[in-house]
Every structure is written in C-alpha cells, then in structure tokens.
Residue, then its C-alpha position, 0 to 999 in steps of 0.5 A: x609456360x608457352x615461352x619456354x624451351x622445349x627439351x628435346x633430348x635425354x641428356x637435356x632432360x636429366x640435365x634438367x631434373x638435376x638443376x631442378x632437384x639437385x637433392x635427387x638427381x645428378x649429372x656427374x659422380x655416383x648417383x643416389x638410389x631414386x624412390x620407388x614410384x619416383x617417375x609419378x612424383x616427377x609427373x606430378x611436380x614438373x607437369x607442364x614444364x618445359x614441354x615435357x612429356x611422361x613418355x620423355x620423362x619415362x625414357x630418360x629415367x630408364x637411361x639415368x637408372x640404367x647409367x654406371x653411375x647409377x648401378x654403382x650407387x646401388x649397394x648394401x646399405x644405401x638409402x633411396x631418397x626422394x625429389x627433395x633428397x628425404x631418405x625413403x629406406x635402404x636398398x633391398x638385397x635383391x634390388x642391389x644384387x639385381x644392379x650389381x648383374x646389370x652392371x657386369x653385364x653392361x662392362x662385359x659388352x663394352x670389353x666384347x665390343x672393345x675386343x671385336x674392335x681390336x680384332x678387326x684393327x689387327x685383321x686390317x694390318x695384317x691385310x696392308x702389310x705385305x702390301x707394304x713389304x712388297x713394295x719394289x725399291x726404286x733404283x736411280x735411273x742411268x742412260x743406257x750404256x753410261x759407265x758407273x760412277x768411279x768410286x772416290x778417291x780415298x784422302x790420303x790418295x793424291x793425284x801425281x800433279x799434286x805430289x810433284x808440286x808437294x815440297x820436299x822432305x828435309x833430310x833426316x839422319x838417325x840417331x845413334x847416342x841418347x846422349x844428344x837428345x833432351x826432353x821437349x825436343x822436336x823430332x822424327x819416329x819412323x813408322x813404316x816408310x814413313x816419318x811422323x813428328x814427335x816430341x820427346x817426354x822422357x828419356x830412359x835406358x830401354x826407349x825414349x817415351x814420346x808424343x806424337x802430334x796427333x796427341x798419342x803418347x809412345x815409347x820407341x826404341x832410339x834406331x826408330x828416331x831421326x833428327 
C-alpha cells in the first residue's frame, strides 16, 4: 500500500473511482444517478488506498455531482445505482428538478462570461482601430527640386527616329468595280487615315463583308476598299 501513487487531483480521483467502479462512475458521457450515502460506501471500500483522504474524496464527488454530465443524468425516471452498478430506486421529483435548477444556472454563467468575454474583444477593437485608420501614408522620398517622372509613352507613340527608319507603305489604289475582287482576297479597308489589312468573306450588292486581321468580321462599302 505504501508503494502506491498518491492522487493528488480531483480529475485523478474520479479517474480512479471510474476504473475501480466502472458500474458506478464515469469519465465520459452521461453519468448515472449515484446512492444516497454513496461517499460513506467509497470510504468503506477504498480505505486505505492510494493515499486518499475522506476530504479528497469528499471534494471530488461534490465536483462529479455537480458536472453537466451528471445533472443531465438526473431525470424523471432514472435509477440511482450503487458501486457495483445495483439499482437503489428512482429519482425523486424535487431531486430531479433541483438539477435541472443547477444546470440552468451553471449554462447561465458560462453565456454571461462568454458574453462579458465578447464585450470586452469589441471594446478593444474599437480602441485600435482609429489608431489604425489614422496611420499616415508614406509617400516615395524625392530629392529637393528633382522633376516628376515623365509619365510613359503610350504604345502606339514612336519616337521620330523610329518612324524615319519604319519602311514605307506600298502605294495603294481604291477600288472602283466589285467586278475585280473575289473572295479570300488580300486586301486594305481604310478606317480613318489609316489602312488596315483584311481579307475578303463575301461579296454582295450593298458592301463587301470582310475579316480583319485582328479576327473582327465587317462589312464595308466598296469606296473604303483599296488594293
């Protein structure tokens, strides 16, 4: 006896009693209604064991009988049982309303802390973030009289360099008879003052449908048209 390791905390003891009475106590899901007059039938078995004290055992059957678990278990028609798991009659009705008052009370604590808990998150947040919004935006450092950057030139902008040495445009003439074309035909459709290629879809009395080399099919009439 001498050998063996002291418990020294509740959760340990029930732990314990669970192992040593299984027909009795528990460590997970409902527990069953316990016997009047259960902690002087623990006393009498265990003495002795594991160092235990009647003031340890005392404390941690006040915690076991005051678990959720436990309170679920006290209900109208339920048996209370003894250490070996003998049924020791049902529950009396103000035994099983007193738990059902314990339990609502023991949720309506755990929602207040919960909420005081949230409360004091929301003050908090609301404390850091002006601070927050009120950070200043850093802006790039320049040198003292250093000129903005020149904004770049757009893609279709060439430099006059580069425009000198872009190869000429092959003279183009505009087409006067319909008569001269014929479909799948390369060809030019002036948009502007500019000319774009196109080749030629279909040919009809009011325009002449064609697709252009971005893949964009249109029709034209023939004096936007140029060989």
């Amino acid at each position: 006896m001498e050998n063996q390791p002291k418990l020294n905390s509740t959760k340990e003891i029930i732990a314990f009693l669970a192992e040593r009475f299984p027909l009795c106590f528990s460590t997970e899901g409902e527990a069953r209604p316990l016997k009047i007059g259960i902690f002087q039938d623990v006393v009498e078995r265990v003495k002795d064991e594991m160092g235990l004290s009647k003031t340890q055992l005392r404390s941690a059957l006040r915690i076991y009988t005051s678990s959720w678990r436990y309170l679920y278990g006290i209900k109208a028609g339920a048996s209370r049982v003894d250490l070996d798991g003998n049924p020791c009659g049902e529950l009396e009705e103000q035994h099983v309303e007193h738990a059902r008052q314990q339990l609502e009370e023991a949720k309506a604590r755990v929602q207040a802390r919960r909420e005081q808990q949230q409360a004091k998150r929301r003050e908090a947040g609301e404390e850091t973030a002006p601070s927050r919004a009120r950070k200043p935006v850093r802006k790039p450092a320049t040198a003292e009289g250093a000129q903005p950057r020149k904004a770049r030139s757009k893609p279709d902008a060439q430099p006059a360099s580069a425009a000198a040495s872009a190869p000429r445009q092959t003279a183009t003439k505009p087409v006067t008879d319909t008569s001269l074309l014929q479909i799948g035909q390369n060809i030019k459709v002036t948009a502007g003052k500019n000319a774009v290629d196109a080749t030629i879809l279909e040919i009809a009395k009011d325009g002449v449908r064609v697709q252009l080399a971005s893949g964009m099919a249109m029709k034209v009439r023939t004096e936007h048209l140029q060989f």
